[in-house]
C-alpha positions as CSV (number, residue, x, y, z in Angstrom):
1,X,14.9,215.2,71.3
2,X,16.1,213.2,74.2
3,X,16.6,209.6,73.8
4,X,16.2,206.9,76.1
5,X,18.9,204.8,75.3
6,X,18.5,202.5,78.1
7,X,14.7,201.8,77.2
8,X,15.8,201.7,73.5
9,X,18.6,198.3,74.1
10,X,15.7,196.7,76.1
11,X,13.3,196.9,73.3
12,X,16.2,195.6,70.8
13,X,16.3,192.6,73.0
14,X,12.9,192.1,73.4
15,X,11.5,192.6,69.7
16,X,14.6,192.1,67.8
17,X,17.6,189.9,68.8
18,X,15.3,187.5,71.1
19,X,12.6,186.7,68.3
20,X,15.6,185.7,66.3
21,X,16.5,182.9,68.1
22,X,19.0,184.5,70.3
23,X,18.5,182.8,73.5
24,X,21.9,182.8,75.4
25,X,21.2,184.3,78.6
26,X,24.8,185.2,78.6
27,X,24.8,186.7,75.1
28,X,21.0,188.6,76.5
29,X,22.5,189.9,79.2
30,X,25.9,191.9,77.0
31,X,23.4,193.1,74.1
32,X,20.8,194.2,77.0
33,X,23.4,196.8,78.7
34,X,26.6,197.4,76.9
35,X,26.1,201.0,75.2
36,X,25.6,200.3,71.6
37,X,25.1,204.2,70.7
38,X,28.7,205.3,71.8
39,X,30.3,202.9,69.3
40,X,28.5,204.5,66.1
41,X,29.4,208.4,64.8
42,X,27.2,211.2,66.6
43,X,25.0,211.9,62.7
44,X,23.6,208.0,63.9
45,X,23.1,207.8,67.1
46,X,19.4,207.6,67.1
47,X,19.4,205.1,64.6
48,X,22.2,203.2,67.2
49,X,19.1,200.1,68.1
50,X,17.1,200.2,64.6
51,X,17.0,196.7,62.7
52,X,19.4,197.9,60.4
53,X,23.6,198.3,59.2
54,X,25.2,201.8,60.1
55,X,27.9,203.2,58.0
56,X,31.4,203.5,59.9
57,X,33.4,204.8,57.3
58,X,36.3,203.4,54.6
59,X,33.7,200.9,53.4
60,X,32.5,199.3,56.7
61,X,29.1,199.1,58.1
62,X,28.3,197.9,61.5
63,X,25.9,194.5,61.2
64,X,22.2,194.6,62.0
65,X,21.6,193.5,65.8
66,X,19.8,190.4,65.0
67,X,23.0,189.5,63.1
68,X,25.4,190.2,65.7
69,X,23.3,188.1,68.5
70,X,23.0,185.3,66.6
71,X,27.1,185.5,66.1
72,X,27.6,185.5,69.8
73,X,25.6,183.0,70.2
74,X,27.0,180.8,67.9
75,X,30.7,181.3,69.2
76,X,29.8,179.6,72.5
77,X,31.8,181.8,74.3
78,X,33.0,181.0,78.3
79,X,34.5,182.8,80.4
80,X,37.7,181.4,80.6
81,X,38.1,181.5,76.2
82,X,40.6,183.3,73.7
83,X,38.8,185.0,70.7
84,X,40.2,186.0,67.2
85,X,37.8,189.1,66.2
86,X,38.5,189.4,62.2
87,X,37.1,193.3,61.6
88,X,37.2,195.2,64.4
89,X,35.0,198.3,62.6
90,X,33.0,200.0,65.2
91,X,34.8,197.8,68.8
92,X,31.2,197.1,69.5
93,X,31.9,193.2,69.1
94,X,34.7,193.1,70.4
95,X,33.5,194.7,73.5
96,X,30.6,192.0,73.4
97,X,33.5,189.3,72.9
98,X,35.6,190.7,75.9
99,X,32.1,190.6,78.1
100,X,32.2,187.2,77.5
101,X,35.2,185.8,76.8
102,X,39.1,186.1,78.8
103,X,40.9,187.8,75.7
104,X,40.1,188.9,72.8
105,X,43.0,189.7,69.6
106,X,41.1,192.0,67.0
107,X,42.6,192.7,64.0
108,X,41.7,195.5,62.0
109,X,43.0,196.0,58.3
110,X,42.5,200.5,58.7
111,X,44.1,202.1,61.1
112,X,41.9,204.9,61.4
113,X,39.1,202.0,62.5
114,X,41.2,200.5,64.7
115,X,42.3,203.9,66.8
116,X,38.4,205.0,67.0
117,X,37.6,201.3,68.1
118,X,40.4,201.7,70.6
119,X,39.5,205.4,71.8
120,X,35.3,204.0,72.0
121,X,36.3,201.1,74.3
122,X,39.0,202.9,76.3
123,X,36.4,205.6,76.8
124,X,33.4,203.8,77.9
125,X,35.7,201.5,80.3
126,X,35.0,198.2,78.2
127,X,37.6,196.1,76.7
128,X,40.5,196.0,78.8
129,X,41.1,192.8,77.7
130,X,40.7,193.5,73.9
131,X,44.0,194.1,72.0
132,X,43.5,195.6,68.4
133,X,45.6,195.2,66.0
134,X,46.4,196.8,62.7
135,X,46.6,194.1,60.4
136,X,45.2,192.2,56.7
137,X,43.8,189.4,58.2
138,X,44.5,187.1,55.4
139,X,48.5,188.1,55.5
140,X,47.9,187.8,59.5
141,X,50.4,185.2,60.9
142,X,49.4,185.7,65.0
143,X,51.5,182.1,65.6
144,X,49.0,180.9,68.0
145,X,45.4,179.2,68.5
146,X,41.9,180.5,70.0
147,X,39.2,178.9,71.0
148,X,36.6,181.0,69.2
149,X,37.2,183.1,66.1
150,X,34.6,185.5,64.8
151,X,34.4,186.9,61.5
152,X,32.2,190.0,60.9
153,X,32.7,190.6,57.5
154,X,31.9,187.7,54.5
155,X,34.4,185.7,52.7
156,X,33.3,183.9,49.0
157,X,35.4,181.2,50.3
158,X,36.1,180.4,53.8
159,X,40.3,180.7,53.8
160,X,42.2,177.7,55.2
161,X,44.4,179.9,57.7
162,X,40.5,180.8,59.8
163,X,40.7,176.8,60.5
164,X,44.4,176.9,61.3
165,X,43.5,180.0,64.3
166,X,41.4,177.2,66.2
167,X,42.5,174.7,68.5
168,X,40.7,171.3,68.2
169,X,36.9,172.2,69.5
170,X,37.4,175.5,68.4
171,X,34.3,177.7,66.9
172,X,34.6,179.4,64.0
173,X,31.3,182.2,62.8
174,X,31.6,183.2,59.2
175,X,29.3,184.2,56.7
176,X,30.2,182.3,53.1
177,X,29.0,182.9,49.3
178,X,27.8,185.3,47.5
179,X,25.4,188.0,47.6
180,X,22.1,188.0,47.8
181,X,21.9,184.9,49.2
182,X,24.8,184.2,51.5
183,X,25.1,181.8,54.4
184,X,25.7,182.2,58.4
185,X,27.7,178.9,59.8
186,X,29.7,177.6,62.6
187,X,33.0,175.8,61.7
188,X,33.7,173.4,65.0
189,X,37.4,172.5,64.7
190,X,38.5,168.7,64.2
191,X,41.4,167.0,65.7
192,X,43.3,167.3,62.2
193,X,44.6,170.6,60.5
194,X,42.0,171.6,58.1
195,X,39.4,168.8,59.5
196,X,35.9,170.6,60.6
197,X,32.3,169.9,61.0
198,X,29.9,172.7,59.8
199,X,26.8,174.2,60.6
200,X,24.7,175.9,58.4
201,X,22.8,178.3,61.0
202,X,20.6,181.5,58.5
203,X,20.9,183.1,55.4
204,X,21.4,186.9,55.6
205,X,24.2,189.3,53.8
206,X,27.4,191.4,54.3
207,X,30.0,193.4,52.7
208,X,32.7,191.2,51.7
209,X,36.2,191.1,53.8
210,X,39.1,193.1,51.7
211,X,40.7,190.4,49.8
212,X,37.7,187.8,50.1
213,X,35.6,189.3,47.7
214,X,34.1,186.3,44.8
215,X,36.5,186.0,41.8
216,X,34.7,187.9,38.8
217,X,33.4,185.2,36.1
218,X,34.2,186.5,32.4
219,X,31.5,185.0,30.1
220,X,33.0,185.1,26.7
């Protein structure tokens, strides 16, 4: 069976990320024609615009669509912006954050992600401004700041090092707690260290970031 691909990211739009209160024209306009079925393996392909996670492999899942606009949204990304991508899984984001953003630093802790990430993105053209990196985010130690840093994978705690990334008026999208109920918000970076105001924006769920998983209560 033949799939229209093309008609299948407008329908995602339009009866997905849109009635989620995705309403960035910006954000519409990446989600409506970058090709989201080239950056998910061939056995799920057809499922590449279903409101649901895929499976990448080594314990990584690529987020639901309606999760991902709502991040991009959040981020309040312009043109002229550096990005910190923490979880590079699939390069589908970061694809999105190099359509909409000037640079983009992706760091991915398994290699094998980060060379299919690389080899989707060099292959499809997108991303020339994206450089992945190999690396456990909570050891990373980039020595610089970004205007935006986006987190695709949930953290019990949010670590004080994601704060230290921003520059004052930095963005910062994480997803916080523990599951079943767990909490989108945006982090907007004050003019002190670890100073920020936050924003709870939905509740939804993800696998937990290596390392940032909740610390397990013993009930004696």
């Amino acid at each position: 069976m033949t799939i229209d691909y093309a008609r299948a990211r407008e329908l995602m739009v339009e009866q997905q990320v849109r009635p989620w209160d995705v309403l960035d024209m910006a954000v519409l306009d990446v989600v409506g024609r970058l090709p989201r079925e080239t950056f998910v393996a061939e056995q799920y392909r057809a499922l590449a615009y279903a409101d649901m996670e895929l499976p990448l492999g080594h314990g990584a899942t690529m987020m639901k669509p309606v999760v991902e606009g709502r991040m991009l949204q959040a981020l309040q990304l312009q043109p002229g912006d550096s990005v910190l991508e923490v979880g590079t899984g699939s390069g589908y984001i970061s694809a999105c954050l190099g359509a909409l953003a000037r640079e983009v630093v992706s760091l991915e802790r398994v290699p094998e992600l980060a060379a299919a990430a690389r080899a989707r993105l060099d292959a499809t053209g997108l991303g020339t401004n994206v450089r992945i990196e190999v690396a456990d985010a909570l050891q990373y130690e980039g020595g610089r700041q970004f205007d935006a840093v986006c987190v695709t994978a949930a953290v019990a705690e949010i670590p004080a090092r994601f704060l230290q990334w921003l520059r004052p008026g930095g963005r910062l999208f994480v997803v916080r707690g523990q599951a079943p109920v767990m909490e989108a918000v945006r982090l907007v970076k004050g003019d002190t260290v670890n100073a920020a105001a936050t924003e709870s924006l939905f509740e939804t769920e993800l696998g937990y970031l290596h390392g940032a998983e909740p610390v397990p209560q013993f009930l004696f």
